[in-house]
C-alpha positions in Angstrom: -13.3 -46.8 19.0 -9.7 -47.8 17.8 -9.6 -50.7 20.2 -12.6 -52.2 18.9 -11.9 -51.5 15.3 -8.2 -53.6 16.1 -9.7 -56.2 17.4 -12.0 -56.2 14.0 -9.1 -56.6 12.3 -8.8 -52.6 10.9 -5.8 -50.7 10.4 -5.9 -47.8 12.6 -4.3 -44.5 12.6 -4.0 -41.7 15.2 -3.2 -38.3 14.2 -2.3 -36.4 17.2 -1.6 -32.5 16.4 -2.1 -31.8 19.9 0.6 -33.8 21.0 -1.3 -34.9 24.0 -1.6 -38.9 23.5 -0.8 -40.9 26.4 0.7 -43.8 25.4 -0.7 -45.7 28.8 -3.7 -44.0 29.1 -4.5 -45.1 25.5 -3.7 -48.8 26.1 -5.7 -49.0 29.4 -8.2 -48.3 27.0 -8.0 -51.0 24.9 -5.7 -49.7 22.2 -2.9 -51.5 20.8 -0.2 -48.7 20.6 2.1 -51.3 18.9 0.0 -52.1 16.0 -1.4 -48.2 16.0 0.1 -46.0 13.3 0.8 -42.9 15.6 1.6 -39.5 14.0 2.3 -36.3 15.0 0.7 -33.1 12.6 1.6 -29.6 13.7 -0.5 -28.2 10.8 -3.7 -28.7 8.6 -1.3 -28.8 5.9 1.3 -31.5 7.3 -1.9 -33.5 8.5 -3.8 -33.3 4.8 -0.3 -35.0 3.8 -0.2 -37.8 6.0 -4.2 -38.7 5.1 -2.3 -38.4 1.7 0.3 -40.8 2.6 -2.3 -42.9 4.4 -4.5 -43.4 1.0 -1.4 -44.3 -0.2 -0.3 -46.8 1.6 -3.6 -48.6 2.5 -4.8 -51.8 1.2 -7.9 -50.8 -0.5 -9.2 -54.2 0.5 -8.7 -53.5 4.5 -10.6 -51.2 6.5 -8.7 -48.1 7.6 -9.9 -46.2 10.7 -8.3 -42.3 10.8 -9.1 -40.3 14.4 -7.5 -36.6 14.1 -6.9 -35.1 17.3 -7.8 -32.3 17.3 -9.1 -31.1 13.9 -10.2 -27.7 15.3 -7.6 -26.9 17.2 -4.5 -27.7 14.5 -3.6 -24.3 13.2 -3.1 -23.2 9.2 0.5 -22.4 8.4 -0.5 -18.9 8.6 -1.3 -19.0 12.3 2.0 -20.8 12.7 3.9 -17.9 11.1 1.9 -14.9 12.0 1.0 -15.8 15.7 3.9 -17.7 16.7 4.8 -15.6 19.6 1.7 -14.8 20.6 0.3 -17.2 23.4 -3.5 -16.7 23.2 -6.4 -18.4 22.2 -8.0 -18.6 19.1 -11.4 -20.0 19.9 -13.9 -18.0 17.5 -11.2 -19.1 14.5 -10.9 -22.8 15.8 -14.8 -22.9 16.0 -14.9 -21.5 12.5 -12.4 -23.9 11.0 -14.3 -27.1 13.2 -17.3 -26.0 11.2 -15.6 -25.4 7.7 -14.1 -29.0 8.1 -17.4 -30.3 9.0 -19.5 -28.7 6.2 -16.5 -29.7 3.5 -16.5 -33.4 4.8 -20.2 -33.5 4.4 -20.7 -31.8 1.4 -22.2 -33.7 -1.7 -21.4 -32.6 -5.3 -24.0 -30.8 -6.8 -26.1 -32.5 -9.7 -26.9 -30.6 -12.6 -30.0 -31.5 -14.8 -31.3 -30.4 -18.1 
């Protein structure tokens, strides 16, 4: 999906909070990791701020694509703090916030008549 939106002229950013990108695996797939704004988030919080800074920076006249890898898996500050040295997996709670992103994303404002 990047590669094509490059070649369609799109700015295209890549935030990676996994920190699992391959550089060459990405450009055999047709990405160009030169012209790809590349980003590291290591939580929701630090990753809401770089969409932020994206908005901010974008021409609102050019097409902006933004892939987050991997929304359900990038942990709240307070799993950063309370489970630091804990090595498990949070699966139900990933699964939970994967939802909650998805329902806030699509959510619609409510319309009030009368």
């Amino acid at each position: 999906i990047i590669g094509s939106f490059q070649r369609a002229g799109a700015e295209c950013v890549l935030i990676d909070s996994e920190s699992k990108a391959d550089r060459s695996f990405v450009e055999k797939l047709g990405v160009d990791f030169e012209k790809l704004h590349y980003a590291k988030g290591s939580t929701i919080s630090e990753c809401i701020r770089l969409l932020g800074n994206v908005a901010e920076m974008a021409d609102p006249k050019q097409p902006v694509l933004i892939v987050w890898d991997s929304l359900a898996s990038t942990p709240g500050v307070w799993e950063m703090n309370e489970h630091m040295d804990e090595k498990k997996e949070f699966t139900g709670e990933k699964a939970s916030r994967a939802r909650l992103f998805s329902a806030s994303f699509r959510a619609r404002p409510i319309v009030r008549c009368g």
